[in-house]
N, C-alpha and C positions, 0 to 999 in steps of 0.2 A: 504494500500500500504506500503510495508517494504522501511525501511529509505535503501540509495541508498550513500553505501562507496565508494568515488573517488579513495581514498590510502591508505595502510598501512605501515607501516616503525616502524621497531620493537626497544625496547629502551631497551638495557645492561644496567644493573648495572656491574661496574667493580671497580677494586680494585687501578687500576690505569691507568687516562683515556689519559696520553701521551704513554706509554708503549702499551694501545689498536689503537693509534694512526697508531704506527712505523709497530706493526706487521698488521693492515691491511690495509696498505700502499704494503705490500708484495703480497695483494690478488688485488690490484689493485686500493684502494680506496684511497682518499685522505679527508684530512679534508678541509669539503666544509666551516664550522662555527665551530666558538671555544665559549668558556666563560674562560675567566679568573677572580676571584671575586676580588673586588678593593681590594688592599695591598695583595694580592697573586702573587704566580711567577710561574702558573703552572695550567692546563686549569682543570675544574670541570664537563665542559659539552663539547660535540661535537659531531658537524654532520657529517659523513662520506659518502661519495656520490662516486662512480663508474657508469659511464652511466645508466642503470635503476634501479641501485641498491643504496638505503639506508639503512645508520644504527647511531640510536643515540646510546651513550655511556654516561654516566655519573656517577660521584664517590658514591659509594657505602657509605654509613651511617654505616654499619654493613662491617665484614668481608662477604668474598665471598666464599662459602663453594663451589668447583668445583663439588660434588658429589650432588647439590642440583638444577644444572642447566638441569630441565627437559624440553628442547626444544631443537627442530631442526632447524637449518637454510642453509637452500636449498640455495648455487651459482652456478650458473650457465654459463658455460663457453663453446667456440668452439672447445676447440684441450685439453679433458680431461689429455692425457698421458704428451702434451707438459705441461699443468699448473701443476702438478704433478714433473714431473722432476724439472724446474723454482724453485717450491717450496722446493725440496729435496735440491738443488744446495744452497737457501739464508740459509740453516740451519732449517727448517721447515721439520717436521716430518709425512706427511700424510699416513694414512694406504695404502693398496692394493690397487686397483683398482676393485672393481666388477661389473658382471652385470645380477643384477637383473630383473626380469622379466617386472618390471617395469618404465626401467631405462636402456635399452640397448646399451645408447652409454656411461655407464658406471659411475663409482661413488664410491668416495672415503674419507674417514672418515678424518678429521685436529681437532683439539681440539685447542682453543683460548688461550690463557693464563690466562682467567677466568672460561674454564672449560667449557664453551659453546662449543658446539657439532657442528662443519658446515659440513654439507655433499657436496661438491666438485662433481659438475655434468655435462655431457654429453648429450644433449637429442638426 
């Protein structure tokens, strides 16, 4: 019998994890849990929660090469064109809008500030 995964919640490394904070704060998320490490002024880890959605971030050991971040991360929203505008308006850069055959109510390309790829979706 195959083992039986309740959740998954995927974990960035980022180059700077208040900065990964603010900008996805704009996608709806908020920091549900922080770390800050004793005699520090400024969080190392955190958990970012939007109703079904999570995502850990935490500071990166090494520089964060944007060209090296091979993942997708699928959000998923009700009013694609409206979360698109919102996002053009706070200064956020999302590509077009397409719709792929797989993906009809459309979907559109945002790039994190670590280079991570989120595809912006429709179902």
């Amino acid at each position: 019998m195959p083992a039986r995964t309740r959740r998954l919640v995927a974990f960035a490394h980022v180059a700077d994890v208040e900065r990964s904070i603010r900008f996805y704060a704009d996608l709806g998320f908020r920091a549900a849990n922080t770390v800050v490490p004793e005699g520090g002024n400024a969080p190392v880890w955190a958990w970012l929660a939007s109703e079904n959605a999570d995502l850990m971030v935490g500071q990166a050991s090494d520089p964060v090469d944007a060209s090296q971040q091979a993942v997708l991360f699928y959000l998923y929203y009700d009013d694609i064109k409206q979360t698109r505008a919102t996002l053009m308006e706070l200064g956020h850069r999302p590509g077009d809008i397409k719709y792929p055959f797989y993906m009809p109510g459309g979907e559109c390309r945002l790039e994190d500030p670590d280079g991570y790829v989120l595809m912006l979706a429709q179902i």
